[in-house]
C-alpha positions as CSV (number, residue, x, y, z in Angstrom):
1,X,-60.4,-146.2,-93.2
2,X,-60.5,-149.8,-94.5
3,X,-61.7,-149.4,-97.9
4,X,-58.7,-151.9,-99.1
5,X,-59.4,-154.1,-96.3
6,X,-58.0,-157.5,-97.2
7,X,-57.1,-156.4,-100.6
8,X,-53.8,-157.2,-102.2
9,X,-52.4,-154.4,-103.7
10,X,-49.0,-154.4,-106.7
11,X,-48.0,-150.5,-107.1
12,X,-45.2,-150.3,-109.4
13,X,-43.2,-147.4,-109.4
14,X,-43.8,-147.3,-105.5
15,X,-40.1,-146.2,-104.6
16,X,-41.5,-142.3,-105.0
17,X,-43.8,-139.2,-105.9
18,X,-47.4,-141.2,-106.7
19,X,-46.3,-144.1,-106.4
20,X,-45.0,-143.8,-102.9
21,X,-47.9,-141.7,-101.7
22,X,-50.5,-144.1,-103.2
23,X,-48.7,-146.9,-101.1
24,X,-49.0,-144.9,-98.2
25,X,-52.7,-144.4,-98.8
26,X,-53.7,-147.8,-99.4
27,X,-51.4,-149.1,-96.7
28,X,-53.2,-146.8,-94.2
29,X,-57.0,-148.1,-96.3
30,X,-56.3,-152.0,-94.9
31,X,-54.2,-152.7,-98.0
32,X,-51.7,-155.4,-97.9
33,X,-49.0,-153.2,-100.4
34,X,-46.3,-154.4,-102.6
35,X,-44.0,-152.1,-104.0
36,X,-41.7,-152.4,-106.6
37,X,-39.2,-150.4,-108.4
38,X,-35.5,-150.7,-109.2
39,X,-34.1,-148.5,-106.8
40,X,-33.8,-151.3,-103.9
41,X,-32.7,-149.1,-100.9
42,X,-35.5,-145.9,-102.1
43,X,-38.0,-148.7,-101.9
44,X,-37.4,-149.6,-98.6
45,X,-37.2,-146.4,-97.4
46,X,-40.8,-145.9,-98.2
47,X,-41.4,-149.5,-97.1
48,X,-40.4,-148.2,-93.7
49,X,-41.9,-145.1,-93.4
50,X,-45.2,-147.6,-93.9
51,X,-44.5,-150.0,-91.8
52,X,-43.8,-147.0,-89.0
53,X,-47.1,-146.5,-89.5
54,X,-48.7,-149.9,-88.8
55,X,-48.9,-151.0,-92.6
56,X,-48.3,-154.2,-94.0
57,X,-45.7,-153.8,-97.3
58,X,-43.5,-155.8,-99.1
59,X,-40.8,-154.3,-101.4
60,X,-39.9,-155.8,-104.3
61,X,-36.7,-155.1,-106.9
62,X,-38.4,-154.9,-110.3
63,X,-37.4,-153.3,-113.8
64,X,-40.7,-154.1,-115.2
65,X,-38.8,-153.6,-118.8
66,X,-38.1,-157.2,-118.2
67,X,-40.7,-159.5,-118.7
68,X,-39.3,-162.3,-116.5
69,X,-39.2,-159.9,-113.6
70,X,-42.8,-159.0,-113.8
71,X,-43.8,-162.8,-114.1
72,X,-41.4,-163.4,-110.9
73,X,-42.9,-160.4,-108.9
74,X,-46.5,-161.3,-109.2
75,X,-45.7,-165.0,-108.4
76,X,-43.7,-164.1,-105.2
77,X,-47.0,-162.2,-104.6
78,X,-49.2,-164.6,-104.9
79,X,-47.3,-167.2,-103.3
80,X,-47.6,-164.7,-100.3
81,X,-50.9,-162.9,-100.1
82,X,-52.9,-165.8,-102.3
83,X,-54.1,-163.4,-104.7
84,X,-53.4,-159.8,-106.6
85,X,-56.7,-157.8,-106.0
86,X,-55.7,-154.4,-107.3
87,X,-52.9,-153.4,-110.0
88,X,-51.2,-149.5,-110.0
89,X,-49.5,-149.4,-113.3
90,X,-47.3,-146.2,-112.3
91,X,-43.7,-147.0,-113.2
92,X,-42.6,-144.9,-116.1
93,X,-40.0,-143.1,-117.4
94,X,-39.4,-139.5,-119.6
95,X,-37.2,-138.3,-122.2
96,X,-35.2,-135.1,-121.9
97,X,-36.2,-132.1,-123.9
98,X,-39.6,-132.5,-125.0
99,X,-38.5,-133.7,-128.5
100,X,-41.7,-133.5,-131.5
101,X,-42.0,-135.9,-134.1
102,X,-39.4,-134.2,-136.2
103,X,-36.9,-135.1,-133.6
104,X,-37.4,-137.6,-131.5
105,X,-34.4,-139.7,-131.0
106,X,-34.6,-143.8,-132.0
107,X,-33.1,-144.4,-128.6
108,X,-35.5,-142.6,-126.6
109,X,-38.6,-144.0,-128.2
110,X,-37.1,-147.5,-127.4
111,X,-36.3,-147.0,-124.0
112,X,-39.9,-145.3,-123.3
113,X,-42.0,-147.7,-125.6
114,X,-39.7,-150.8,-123.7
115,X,-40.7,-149.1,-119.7
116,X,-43.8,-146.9,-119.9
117,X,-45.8,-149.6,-122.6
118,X,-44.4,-152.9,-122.1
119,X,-43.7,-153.1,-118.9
120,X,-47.2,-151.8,-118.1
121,X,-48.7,-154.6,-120.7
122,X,-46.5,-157.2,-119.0
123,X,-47.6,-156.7,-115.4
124,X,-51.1,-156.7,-116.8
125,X,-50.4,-160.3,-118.4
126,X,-48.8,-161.4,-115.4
127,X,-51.7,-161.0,-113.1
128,X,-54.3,-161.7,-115.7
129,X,-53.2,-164.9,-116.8
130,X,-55.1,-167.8,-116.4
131,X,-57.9,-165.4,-114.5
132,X,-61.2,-166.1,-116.0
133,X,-62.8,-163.0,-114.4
134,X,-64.6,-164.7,-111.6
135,X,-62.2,-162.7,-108.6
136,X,-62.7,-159.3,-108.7
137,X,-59.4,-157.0,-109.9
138,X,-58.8,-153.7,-110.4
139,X,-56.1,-152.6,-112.7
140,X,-55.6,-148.3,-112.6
141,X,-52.9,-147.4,-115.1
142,X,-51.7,-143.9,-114.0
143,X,-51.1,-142.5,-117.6
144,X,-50.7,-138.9,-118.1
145,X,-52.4,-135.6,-120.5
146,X,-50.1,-136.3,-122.5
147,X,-51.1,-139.7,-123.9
148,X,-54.5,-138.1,-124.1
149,X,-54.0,-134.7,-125.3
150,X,-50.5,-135.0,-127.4
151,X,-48.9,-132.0,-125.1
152,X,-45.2,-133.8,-124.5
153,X,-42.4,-134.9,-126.3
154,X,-43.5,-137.7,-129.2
155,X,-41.7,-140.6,-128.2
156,X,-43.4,-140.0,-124.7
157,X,-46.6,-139.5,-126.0
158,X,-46.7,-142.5,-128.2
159,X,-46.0,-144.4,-125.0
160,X,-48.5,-143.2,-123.2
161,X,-51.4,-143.3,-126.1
162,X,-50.6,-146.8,-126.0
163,X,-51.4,-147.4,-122.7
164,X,-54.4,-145.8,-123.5
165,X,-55.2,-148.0,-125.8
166,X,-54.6,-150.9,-123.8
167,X,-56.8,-150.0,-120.9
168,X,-59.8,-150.1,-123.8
169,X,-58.9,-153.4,-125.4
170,X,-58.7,-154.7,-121.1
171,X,-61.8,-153.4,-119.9
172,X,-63.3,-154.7,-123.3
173,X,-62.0,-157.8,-123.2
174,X,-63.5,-158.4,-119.5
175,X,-66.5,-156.3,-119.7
176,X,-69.4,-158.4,-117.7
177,X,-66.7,-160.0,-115.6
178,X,-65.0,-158.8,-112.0
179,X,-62.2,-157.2,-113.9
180,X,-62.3,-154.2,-114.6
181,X,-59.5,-151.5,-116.3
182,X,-59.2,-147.9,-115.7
183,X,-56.7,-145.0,-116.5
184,X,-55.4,-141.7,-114.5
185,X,-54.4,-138.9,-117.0
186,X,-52.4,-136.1,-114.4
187,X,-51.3,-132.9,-115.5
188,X,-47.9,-131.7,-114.3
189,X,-47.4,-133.1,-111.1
190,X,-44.7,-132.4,-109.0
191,X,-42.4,-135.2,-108.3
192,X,-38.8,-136.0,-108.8
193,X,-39.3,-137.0,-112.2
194,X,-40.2,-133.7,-113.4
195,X,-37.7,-131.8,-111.5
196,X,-34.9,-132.1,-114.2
197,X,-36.5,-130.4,-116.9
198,X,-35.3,-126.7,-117.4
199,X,-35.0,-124.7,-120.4
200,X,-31.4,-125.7,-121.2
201,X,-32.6,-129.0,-122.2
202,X,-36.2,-128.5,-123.4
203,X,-37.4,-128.2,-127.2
204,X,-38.5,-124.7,-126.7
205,X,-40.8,-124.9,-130.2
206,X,-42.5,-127.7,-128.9
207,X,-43.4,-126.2,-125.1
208,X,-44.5,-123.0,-126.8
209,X,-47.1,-125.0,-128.7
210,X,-48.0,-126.9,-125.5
211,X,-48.3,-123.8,-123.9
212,X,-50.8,-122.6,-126.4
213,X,-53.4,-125.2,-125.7
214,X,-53.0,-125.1,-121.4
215,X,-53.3,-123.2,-118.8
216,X,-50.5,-122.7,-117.4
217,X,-50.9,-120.5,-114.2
218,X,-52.9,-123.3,-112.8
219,X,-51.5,-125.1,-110.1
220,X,-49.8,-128.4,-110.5
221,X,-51.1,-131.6,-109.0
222,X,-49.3,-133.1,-105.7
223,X,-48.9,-136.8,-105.7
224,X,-51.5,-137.0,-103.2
225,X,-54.1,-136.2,-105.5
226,X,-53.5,-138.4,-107.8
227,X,-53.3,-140.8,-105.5
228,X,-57.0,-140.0,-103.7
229,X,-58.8,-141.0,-107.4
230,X,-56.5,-143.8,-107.4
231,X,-57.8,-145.2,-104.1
232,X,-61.4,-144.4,-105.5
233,X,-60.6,-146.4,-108.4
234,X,-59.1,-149.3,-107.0
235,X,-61.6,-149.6,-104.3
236,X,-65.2,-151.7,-104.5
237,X,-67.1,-147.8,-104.5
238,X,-66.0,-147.3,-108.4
239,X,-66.8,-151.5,-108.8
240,X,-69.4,-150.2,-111.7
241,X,-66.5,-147.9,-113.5
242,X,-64.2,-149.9,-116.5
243,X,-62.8,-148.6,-119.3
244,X,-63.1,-144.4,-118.3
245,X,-59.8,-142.3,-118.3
246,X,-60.0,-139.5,-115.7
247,X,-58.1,-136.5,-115.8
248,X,-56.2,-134.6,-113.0
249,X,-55.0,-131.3,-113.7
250,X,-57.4,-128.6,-111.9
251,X,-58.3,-128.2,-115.2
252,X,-55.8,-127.1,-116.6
253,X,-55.7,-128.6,-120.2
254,X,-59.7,-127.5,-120.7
């Protein structure tokens, strides 16, 4: 208990699956937790279920597509709490079907490349600005195997490598400073997200090449695991870590 205490926590994507359990968690570690997400009324249904539990939230509306709303969001925060100590990165978005490079869809790269890349980079420029690296921030972008490994469809993957990237050039550009940049990369984890993929709409080519390179009768992560390393990673006990990408998958993609 209280290893967030005092700490100001943004977790976007916070209206379910990781991100709702990881605002749990950090609410119940001392956390003051904003949440954000589009869905207003799923937000504050999470919101509650924290506050139930003696946690201090705030729920914020956010399509963090839009760069004005992430500069609005971390304002209303700091104009509240004083200060963003920690930043979850965990809003993002799929494309149906697990389309390769041979069929990706213009649309689809857009849309992910606009959500899952920029909207990650913008949060990150909204709380960095004008920091010189004296307070102490941690920034924990959940990414996923795929942006590491290739195993999804491309326009997904491209997003994601991105974001890889990104949490490099951070912790680089900070490195010797309190700010520090790390990256989650689960496996298949089960949340509502993932629930509509099925075989009818899935490039079956492309998941029998995934399925060449992973294990696939290991068990899926819950949100809750990925949501324990994210609490270590965000917390002062990893205050030594920038710049490493951690996998979660039971091992799965070894």
């Amino acid at each position: 208990m209280d290893r967030l205490k005092n700490k100001t926590a943004i977790i976007t994507g916070g209206n379910s699956g990781v991100g709702a359990a990881t605002a749990k968690l950090f609410a119940a570690e001392g956390a003051n937790v904003i949440i954000t997400a589009r869905r207003a009324a799923k937000l504050e249904e999470v919101a509650e279920k924290i506050r139930q539990a003696g946690g201090e939230v705030m729920a914020v509306s956010t399509d963090i597509s839009k760069k004005d709303d992430c500069e609005s969001l971390v304002a209303a925060v700091k104009e509240k709490y004083g200060k963003v100590d920690i930043l979850v990165n965990n809003a993002g978005i799929l494309e149906a079907g697990l389309k390769p490079v041979d069929a990706y869809e213009d649309d689809d790269l857009a849309r992910l490349l606009n959500t899952n890349t920029a909207g990650t980079m913008q949060m990150m420029r909204a709380v960095l600005r004008e920091e010189s690296g004296e307070n102490a921030i941690s920034i924990v972008n959940v990414d996923s195997i795929a942006g590491l490994l290739g195993c999804g469809g491309a326009a997904y993957v491209a997003s994601k490598a991105a974001v890889l990237g990104i949490t490099k050039h951070t912790a680089l550009r900070y490195a010797g400073t309190n700010i520090r940049c790390n990256a989650v990369c689960p496996g298949t984890i089960v949340t509502p997200m993932v629930a509509g993929m099925s075989a009818d709409n899935m490039n079956m080519n492309m998941f029998s090449q995934m399925a060449k390179h992973a294990d696939l009768k290991v068990r899926p992560c819950q949100p809750e695991n990925v949501a324990n390393i994210l609490l270590f990673l965000a917390s002062d006990e990893s205050a030594s870590m920038t710049g490493n990408v951690l996998t979660s998958d039971f091992g799965g993609s070894l």
